[in-house]
Every structure is written in structure tokens, then in C-alpha cells.
C-alpha positions as a Markdown table, in Angstrom:
| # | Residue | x | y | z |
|---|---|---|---|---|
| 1 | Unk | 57.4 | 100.6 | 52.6 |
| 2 | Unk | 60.7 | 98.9 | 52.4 |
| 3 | Unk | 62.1 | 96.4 | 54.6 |
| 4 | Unk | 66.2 | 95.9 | 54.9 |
| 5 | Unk | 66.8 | 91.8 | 54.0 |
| 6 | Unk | 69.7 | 90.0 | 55.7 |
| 7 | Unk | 70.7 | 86.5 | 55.8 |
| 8 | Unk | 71.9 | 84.2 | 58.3 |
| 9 | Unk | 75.4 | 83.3 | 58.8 |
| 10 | Unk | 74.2 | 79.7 | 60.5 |
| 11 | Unk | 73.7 | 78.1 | 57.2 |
| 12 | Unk | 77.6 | 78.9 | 56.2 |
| 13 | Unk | 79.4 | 77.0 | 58.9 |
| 14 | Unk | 81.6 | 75.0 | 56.6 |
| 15 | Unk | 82.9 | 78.6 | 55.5 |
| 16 | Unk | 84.8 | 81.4 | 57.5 |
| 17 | Unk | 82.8 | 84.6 | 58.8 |
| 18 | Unk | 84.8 | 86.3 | 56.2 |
| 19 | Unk | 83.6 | 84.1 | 53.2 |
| 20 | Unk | 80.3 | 83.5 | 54.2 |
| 21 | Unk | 80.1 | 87.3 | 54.5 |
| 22 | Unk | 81.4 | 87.6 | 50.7 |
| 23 | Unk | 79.0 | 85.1 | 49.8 |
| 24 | Unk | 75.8 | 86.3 | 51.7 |
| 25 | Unk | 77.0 | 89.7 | 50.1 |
| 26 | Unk | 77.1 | 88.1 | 46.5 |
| 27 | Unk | 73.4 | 86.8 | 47.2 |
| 28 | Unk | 72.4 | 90.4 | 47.5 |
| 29 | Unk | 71.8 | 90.9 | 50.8 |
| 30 | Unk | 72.2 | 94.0 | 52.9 |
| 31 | Unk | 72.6 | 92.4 | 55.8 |
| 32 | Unk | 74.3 | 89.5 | 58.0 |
| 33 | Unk | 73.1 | 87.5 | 61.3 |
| 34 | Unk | 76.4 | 86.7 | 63.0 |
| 35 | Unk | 76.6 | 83.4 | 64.6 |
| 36 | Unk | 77.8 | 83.5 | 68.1 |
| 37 | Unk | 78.9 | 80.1 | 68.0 |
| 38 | Unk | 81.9 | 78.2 | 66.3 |
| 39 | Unk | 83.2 | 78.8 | 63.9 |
| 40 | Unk | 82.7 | 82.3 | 63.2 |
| 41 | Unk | 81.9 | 84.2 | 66.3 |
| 42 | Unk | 82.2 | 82.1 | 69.8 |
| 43 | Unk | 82.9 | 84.8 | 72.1 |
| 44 | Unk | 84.8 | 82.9 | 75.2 |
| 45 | Unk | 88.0 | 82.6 | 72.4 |
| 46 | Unk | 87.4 | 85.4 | 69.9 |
| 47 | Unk | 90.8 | 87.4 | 69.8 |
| 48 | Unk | 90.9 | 91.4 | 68.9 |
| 49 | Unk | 92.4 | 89.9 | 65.3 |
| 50 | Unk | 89.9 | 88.2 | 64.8 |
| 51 | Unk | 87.0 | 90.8 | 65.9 |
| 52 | Unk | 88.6 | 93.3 | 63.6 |
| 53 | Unk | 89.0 | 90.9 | 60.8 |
| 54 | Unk | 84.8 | 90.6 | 61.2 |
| 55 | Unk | 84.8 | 94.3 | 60.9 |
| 56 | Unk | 86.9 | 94.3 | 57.7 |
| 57 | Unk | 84.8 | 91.7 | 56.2 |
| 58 | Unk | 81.5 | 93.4 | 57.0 |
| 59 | Unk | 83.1 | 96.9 | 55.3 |
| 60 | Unk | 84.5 | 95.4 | 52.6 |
| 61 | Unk | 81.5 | 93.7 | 51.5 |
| 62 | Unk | 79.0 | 96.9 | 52.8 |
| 63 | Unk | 76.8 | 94.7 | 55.0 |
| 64 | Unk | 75.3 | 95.8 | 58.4 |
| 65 | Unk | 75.0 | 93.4 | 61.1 |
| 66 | Unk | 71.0 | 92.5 | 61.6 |
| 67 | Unk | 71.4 | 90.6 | 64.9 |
| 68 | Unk | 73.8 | 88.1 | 66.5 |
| 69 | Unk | 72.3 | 84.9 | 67.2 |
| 70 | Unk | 73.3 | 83.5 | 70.3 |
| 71 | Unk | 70.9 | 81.1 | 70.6 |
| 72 | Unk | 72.7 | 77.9 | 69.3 |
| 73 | Unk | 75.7 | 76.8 | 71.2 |
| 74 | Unk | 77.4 | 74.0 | 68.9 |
| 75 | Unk | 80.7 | 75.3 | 70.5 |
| 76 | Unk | 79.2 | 73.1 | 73.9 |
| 77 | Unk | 78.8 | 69.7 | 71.8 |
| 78 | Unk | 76.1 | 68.6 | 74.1 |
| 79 | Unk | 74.9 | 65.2 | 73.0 |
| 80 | Unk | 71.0 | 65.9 | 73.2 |
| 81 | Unk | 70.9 | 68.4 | 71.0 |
| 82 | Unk | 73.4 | 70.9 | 69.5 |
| 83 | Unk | 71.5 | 74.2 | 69.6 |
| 84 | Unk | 69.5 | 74.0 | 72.7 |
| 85 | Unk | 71.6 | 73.2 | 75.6 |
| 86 | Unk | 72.8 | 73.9 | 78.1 |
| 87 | Unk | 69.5 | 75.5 | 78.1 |
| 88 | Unk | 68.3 | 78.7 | 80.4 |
| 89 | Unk | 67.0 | 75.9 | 82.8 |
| 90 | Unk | 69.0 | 73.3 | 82.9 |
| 91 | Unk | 68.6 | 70.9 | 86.3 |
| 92 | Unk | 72.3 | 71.5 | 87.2 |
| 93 | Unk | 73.0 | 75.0 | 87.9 |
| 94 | Unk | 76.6 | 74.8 | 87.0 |
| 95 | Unk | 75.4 | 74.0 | 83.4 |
| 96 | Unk | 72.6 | 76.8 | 83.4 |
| 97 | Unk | 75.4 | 79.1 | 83.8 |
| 98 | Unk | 77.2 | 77.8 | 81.0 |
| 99 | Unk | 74.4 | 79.5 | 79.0 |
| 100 | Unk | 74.2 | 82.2 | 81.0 |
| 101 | Unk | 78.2 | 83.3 | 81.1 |
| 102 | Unk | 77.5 | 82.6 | 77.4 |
| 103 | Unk | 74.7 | 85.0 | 76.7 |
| 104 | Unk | 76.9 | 87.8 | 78.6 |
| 105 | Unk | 79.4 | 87.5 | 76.8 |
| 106 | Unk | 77.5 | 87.7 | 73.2 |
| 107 | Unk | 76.1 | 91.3 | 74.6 |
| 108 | Unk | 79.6 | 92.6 | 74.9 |
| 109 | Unk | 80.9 | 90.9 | 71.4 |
| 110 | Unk | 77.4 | 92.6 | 70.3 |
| 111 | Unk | 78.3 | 95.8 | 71.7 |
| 112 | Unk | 81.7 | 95.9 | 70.6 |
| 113 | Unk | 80.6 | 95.1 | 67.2 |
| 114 | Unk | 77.6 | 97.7 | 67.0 |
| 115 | Unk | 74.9 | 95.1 | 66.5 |
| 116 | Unk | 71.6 | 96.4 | 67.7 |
| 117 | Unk | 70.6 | 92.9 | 69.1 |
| 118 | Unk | 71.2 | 89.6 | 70.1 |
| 119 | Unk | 68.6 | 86.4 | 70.1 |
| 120 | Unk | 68.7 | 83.7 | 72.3 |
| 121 | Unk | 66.3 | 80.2 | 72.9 |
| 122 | Unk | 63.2 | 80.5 | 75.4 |
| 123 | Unk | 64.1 | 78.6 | 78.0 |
| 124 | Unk | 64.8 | 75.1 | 76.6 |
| 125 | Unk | 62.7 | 71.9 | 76.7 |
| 126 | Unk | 61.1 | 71.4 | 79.6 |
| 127 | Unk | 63.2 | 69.3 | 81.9 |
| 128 | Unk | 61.2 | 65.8 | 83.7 |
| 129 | Unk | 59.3 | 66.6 | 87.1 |
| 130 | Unk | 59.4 | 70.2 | 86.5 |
| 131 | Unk | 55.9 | 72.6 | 85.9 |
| 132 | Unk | 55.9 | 74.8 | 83.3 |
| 133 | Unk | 55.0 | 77.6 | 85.4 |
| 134 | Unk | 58.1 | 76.3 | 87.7 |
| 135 | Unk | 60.0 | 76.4 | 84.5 |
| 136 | Unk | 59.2 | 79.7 | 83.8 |
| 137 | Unk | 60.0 | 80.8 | 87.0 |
| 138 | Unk | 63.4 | 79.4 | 86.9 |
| 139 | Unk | 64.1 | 80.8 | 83.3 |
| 140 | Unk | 63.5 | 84.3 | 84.8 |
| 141 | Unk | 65.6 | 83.8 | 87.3 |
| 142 | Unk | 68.9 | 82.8 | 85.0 |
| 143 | Unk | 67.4 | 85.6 | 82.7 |
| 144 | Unk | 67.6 | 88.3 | 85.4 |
| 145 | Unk | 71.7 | 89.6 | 85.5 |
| 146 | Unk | 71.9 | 89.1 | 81.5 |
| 147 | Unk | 68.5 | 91.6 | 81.1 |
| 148 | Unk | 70.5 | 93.9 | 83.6 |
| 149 | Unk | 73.8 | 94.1 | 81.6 |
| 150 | Unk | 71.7 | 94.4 | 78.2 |
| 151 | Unk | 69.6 | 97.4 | 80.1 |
| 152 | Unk | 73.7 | 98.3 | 80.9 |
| 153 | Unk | 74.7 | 98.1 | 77.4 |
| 154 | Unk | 71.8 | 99.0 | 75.4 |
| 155 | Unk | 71.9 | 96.1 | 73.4 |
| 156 | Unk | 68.4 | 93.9 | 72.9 |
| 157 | Unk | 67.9 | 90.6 | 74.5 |
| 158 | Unk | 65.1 | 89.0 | 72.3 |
| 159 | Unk | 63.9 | 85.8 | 73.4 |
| 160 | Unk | 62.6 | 83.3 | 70.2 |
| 161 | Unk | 59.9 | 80.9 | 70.9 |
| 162 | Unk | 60.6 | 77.7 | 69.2 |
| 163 | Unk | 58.7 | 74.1 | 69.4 |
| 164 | Unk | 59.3 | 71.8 | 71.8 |
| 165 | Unk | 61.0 | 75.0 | 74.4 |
| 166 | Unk | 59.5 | 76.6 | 77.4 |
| 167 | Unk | 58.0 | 79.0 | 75.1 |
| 168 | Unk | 56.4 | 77.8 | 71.9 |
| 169 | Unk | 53.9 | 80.4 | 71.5 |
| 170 | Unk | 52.0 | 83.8 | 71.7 |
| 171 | Unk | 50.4 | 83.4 | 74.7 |
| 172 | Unk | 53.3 | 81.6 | 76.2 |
| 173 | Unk | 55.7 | 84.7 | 75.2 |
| 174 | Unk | 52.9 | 87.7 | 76.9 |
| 175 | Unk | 52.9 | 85.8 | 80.1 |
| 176 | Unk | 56.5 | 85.8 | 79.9 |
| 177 | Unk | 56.4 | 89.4 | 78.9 |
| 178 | Unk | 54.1 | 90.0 | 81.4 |
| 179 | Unk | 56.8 | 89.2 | 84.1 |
| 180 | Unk | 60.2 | 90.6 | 82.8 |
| 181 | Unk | 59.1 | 94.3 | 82.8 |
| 182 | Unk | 62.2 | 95.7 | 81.0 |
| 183 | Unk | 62.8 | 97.5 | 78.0 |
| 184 | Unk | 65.7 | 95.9 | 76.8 |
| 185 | Unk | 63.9 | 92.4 | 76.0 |
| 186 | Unk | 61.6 | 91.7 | 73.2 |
| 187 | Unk | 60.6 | 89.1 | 70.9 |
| 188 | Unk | 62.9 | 87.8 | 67.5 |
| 189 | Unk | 59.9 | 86.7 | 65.5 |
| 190 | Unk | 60.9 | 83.4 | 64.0 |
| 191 | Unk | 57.5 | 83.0 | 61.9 |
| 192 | Unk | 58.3 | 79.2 | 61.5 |
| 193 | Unk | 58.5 | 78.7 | 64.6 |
| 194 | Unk | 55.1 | 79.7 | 65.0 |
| 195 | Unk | 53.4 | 77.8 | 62.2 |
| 196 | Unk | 55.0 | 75.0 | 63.7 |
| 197 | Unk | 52.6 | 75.4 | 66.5 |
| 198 | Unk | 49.6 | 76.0 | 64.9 |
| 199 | Unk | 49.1 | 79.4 | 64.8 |
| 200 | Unk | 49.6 | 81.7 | 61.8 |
| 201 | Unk | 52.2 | 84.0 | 61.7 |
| 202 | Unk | 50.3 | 87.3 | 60.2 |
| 203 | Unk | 48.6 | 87.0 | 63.7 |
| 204 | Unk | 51.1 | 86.5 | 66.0 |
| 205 | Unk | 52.6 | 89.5 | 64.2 |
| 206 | Unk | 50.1 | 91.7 | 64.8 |
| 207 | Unk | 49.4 | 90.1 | 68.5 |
| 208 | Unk | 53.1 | 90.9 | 69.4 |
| 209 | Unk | 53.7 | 93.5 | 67.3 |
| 210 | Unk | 54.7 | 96.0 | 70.3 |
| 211 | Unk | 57.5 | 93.2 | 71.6 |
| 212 | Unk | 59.1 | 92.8 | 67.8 |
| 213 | Unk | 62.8 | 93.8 | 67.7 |
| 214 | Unk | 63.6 | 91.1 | 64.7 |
| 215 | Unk | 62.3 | 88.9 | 62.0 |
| 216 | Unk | 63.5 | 85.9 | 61.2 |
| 217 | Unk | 61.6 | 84.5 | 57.8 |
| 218 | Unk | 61.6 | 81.1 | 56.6 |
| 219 | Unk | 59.1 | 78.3 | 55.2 |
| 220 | Unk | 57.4 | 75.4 | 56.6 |
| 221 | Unk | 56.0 | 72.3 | 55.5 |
| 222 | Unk | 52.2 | 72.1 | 55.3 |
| 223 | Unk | 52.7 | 69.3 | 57.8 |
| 224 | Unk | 53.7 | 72.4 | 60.2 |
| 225 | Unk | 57.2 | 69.9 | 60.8 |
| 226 | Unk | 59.9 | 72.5 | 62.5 |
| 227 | Unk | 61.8 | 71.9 | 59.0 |
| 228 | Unk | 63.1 | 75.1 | 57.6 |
| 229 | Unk | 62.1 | 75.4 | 53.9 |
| 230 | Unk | 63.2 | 78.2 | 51.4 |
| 231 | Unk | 60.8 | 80.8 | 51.2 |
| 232 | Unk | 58.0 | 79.5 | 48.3 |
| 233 | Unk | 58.7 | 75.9 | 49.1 |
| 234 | Unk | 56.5 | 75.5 | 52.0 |
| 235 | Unk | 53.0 | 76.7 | 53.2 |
| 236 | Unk | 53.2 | 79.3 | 55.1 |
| 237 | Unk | 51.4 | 82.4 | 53.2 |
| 238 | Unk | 54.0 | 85.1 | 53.3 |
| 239 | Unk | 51.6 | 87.6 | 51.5 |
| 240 | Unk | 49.7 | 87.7 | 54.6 |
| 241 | Unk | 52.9 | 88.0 | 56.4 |
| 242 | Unk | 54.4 | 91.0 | 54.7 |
| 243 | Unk | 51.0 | 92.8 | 54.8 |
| 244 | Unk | 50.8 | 92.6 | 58.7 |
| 245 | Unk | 54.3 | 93.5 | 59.1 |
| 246 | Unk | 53.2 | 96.4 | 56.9 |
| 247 | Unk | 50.4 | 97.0 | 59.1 |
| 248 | Unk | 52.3 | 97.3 | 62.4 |
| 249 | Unk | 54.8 | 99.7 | 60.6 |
| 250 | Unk | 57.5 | 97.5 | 61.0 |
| 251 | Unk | 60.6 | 98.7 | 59.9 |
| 252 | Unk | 63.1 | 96.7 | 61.4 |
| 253 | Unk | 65.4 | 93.7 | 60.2 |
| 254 | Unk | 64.0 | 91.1 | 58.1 |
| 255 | Unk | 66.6 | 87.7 | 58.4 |
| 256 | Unk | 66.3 | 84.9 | 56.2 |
| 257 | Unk | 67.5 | 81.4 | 58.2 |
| 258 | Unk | 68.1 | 78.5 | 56.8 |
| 259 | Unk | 70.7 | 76.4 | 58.7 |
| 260 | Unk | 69.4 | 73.1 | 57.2 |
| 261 | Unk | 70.7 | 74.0 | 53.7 |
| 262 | Unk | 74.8 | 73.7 | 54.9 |
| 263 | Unk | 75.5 | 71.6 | 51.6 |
| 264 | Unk | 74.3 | 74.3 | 49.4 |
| 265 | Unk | 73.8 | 77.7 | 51.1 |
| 266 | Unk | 74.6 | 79.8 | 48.4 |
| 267 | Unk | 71.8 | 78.5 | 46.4 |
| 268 | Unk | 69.4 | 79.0 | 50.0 |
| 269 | Unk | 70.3 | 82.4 | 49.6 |
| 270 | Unk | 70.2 | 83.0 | 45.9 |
| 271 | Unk | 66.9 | 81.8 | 45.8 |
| 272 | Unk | 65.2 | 83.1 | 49.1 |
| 273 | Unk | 66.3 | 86.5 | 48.4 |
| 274 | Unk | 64.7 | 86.6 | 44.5 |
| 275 | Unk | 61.5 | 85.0 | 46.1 |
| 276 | Unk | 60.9 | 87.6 | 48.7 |
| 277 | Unk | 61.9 | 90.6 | 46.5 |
| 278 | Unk | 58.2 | 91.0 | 45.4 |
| 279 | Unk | 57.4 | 91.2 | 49.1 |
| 280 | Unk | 59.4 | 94.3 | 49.8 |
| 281 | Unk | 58.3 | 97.0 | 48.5 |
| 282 | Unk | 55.1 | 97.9 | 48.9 |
């Protein structure tokens, strides 16, 4: 088997969608996660120019788009923390549908742009005096008109657990499964994420395999701190990886993110793409 690698576009943001493109391209990947954020993709000011000039780049440099991220919302500035808010249950329902207006509108950019999927956070930390269960009930409720316009669109909604979010883990993610009940939202697998929290992602994989629309692949220190490593500088055993996703006949996007490496991206990519190459091919 053979999996199709991409990169993330997060960890170009000092670059333009059209060089980190040329540069993601020049690493030797296939593919490219857009970033629906500033400055390459935010879709509340992305003119017609600037959508086609994304197109040009992705055909001139023959990449496909993997997925769009819309998870991080640096556009927002929002002191607390850049990526996660406003969050699917923010206190002040004004704010909540700041994310939700925002989530929308990456659907139709994804649409427009023939990306198969977007990703988005699970819900956000869990705000004081609230359950979790409350939480979760609130997250379903902001979740509810986006799942109908992807259902409307045919675009995936695929929700990411992440630590220190509603949802952090497997069994977290099947209760909220459990309750959404449309075919339009599945899981982006950030294995990572799910190290982070103590369980090991050839598991999860298998667990989940039926909600898995996308990969993301990145490494973790042994510590299991939510740092994202380059593949082969961490402990996460990606053998063991590859071989579930091989067992669940995955054949989906595989996308390596490493946001933290802004100084140096190119090198990120350089060197995550030769590590994994013995990975691919079965």
C-alpha cells in the first residue's frame, strides 16, 4: 500500500500561500493543508484574486489540497490563546458564533476550492462552572447548522481531539460520535494529540478507524508534552502507526504538522518527509 504525503501550510506563516506552496512542493510533497487563517486563507476577506491565485499556485507546483484547517483562528487575536478561541462553546454566544460564522465560511472556501475536507478544534477548553457533559451538549448545539451545510455541500466536517479541549480522547470522540448521527462528520486523526493523552495512537487508529477522514502525523516527546516534534525526534513508534493504518486499509491523506518549526520550516519538511518515506510503501 501507498499513502499520498502532504504538509501543512501552518508552519509557513511568515511566507505567502504561493511560496509556502513552492516550498512544501520543493520538500517533495504531493500535497498541501491550507490554512484557513491569516495570512494565507482567512475566508471573511479572501477576494476572487486571491482564490484564483491559490489555484495557480497549487497547479503550478502539481499539489492537491489534503484538507483545510480551520481549526486555528489567529486572524481573532484572542489573548488566551491564539488557535483555540473563540471556541465552539464559548460562555458569550456572540463569540461562539464568531467560530461558528467562521467554520461556514471555510466549507464554502473548501468547496469552491475542491478540498475534500475541512478540520476544526473539539469544542475548546472547558469553560469554569460548566460539566463536561453540559459542554458537550452545548458544542452540539453550535455544531448543528455547520454539520447541515457540510451535509449541503458535501464537504467533511472532522472534528480533532486535542489536550486540554472538550475532547481529548477516544472515548471522548465515540460519545460524541454517538450523538451527531451524520455522515458528513468524522475524526482528523492528529496521532499527537493522542499520545499526549496517554493512549497510543496504533490503537486509537484501529478503535476509530470507521470515523477517519484525515491524518495528521507528527512526534511527541517521551514526556507525552503537546510539543510537536519532527517525525524520528520524539517517542511515538510510528512503525506501529503505519502498520494499523495499513490494517484498517486506510487510504486517505497523510499530513505532516509542524507549526512550531516557523523559523525553519523548510528544514521541518525536508526532513519529516525523508523520515517517513520508509513508512510508505508497504
Amino acid at each position: 500500500m501507498s499513502w499520498k504525503l502532504a504538509f501543512s501550510a501552518n508552519a509557513f506563516l511568515r511566507y505567502s500561500f504561493t511560496e509556502a506552496a513552492r516550498r512544501i512542493r520543493a520538500a517533495g510533497y504531493e500535497g498541501i493543508e491550507i490554512l484557513a487563517d491569516v495570512p494565507h486563507a482567512w475566508p471573511v476577506f479572501l477576494l476572487d484574486e486571491q482564490k484564483q491565485a491559490i489555484r495557480q499556485a497549487l497547479r503550478d507546483n502539481y499539489l492537491t489540497i489534503s484538507n483545510m484547517n480551520a481549526f486555528m483562528m489567529n486572524a481573532v487575536a484572542d489573548a488566551r490563546q491564539p488557535y483555540w478561541h473563540p471556541s465552539w462553546i464559548e460562555p458569550d454566544r456572540h463569540y461562539r458564533q464568531v467560530r461558528i460564522d467562521h467554520t461556514l465560511r471555510a466549507l464554502a472556501l473548501a468547496h469552491e476550492l475542491g478540498c475534500p475536507s475541512i478540520s476544526t478544534e473539539p469544542g475548546g477548553p472547558l469553560p469554569p462552572g460548566l460539566t463536561w457533559h453540559c459542554a458537550l451538549e452545548l458544542f452540539l448545539e453550535s455544531l448543528a447548522p455547520v454539520v447541515e451545510r457540510a451535509e449541503q455541500l458535501g464537504v467533511h466536517l472532522l472534528v480533532e481531539p486535542e489536550p486540554g479541549l472538550l475532547l481529548e480522547n477516544a472515548a471522548q470522540f465515540e460519545e460524541f460520535m454517538d450523538r451527531v448521527q451524520s455522515p458528513a462528520v468524522g475524526l482528523n486523526c492528529d496521532i499527537g494529540h493522542f499520545y499526549c493523552v496517554g493512549e497510543e495512537p496504533a490503537q486509537v487508529i484501529r478503535r476509530l478507524a470507521r470515523h477517519i477522514r484525515h491524518v495528521h502525523l507528527e512526534d511527541i516527546p517521551a514526556d507525552r508534552r503537546h510539543q510537536h516534534l519532527i517525525p524520528g525526534d520524539g517517542a511515538i513508534n510510528f512503525a506501529a502507526v503505519f502498520e494499523a493504518l495499513r490494517d484498517i486499509n486506510y487510504q486517505g491523506w497523510l499530513t505532516v504538522e509542524l507549526y512550531p518549526y516557523l523559523e525553519n520550516p523548510d528544514y521541518a519538511a525536508r526532513m519529516a518527509y525523508q523520515r517517513l518515506q520508509p513508512y510508505l510503501v508497504s
